[in-house]
C-alpha positions in Angstrom: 0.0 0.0 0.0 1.1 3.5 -0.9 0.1 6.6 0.1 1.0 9.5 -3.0 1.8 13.2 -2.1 -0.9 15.9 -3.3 -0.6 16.1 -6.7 1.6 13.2 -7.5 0.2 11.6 -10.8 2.2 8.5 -10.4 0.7 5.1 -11.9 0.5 1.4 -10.7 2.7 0.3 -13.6 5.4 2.9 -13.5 5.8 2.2 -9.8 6.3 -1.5 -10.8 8.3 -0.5 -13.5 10.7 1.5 -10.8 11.1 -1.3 -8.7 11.8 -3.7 -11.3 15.0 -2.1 -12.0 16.3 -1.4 -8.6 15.2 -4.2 -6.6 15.2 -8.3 -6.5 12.7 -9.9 -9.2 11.4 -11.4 -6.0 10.6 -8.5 -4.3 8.8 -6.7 -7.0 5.2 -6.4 -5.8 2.5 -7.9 -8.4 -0.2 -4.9 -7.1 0.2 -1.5 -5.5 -3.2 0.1 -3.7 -3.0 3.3 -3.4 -4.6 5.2 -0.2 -5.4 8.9 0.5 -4.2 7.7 4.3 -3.0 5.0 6.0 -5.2 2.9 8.7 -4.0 4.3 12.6 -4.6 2.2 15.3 -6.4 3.5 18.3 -2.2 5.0 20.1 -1.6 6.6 16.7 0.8 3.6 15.3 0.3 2.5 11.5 -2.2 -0.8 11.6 -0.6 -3.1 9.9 -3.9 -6.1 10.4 -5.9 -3.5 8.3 -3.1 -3.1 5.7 -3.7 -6.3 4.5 -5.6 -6.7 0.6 -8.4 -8.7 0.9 
């Protein structure tokens, strides 16, 4: 999951496309979501449970 800066126009494929080049084949994710805002938990920490694609 990603979260873009205002008024970033970045795309699922060219973030794919990035990664392919700098990182292991095996690493490359197969999907990106994109989020306006990542899931808190109730202390303010990142929720990682709720991260997860279903």
């Amino acid at each position: 999951m990603q979260v873009l800066r205002q008024g970033s126009d970045l795309g699922e494929e060219e973030l794919i496309q990035w990664c392919k080049y700098r990182i292991a084949k095996y690493k490359v994710p197969k999907y990106v979501v994109f989020l306006n805002v990542l899931p808190k938990t109730a202390v303010g920490n990142n929720d990682n449970f709720s991260n997860e694609v279903k």
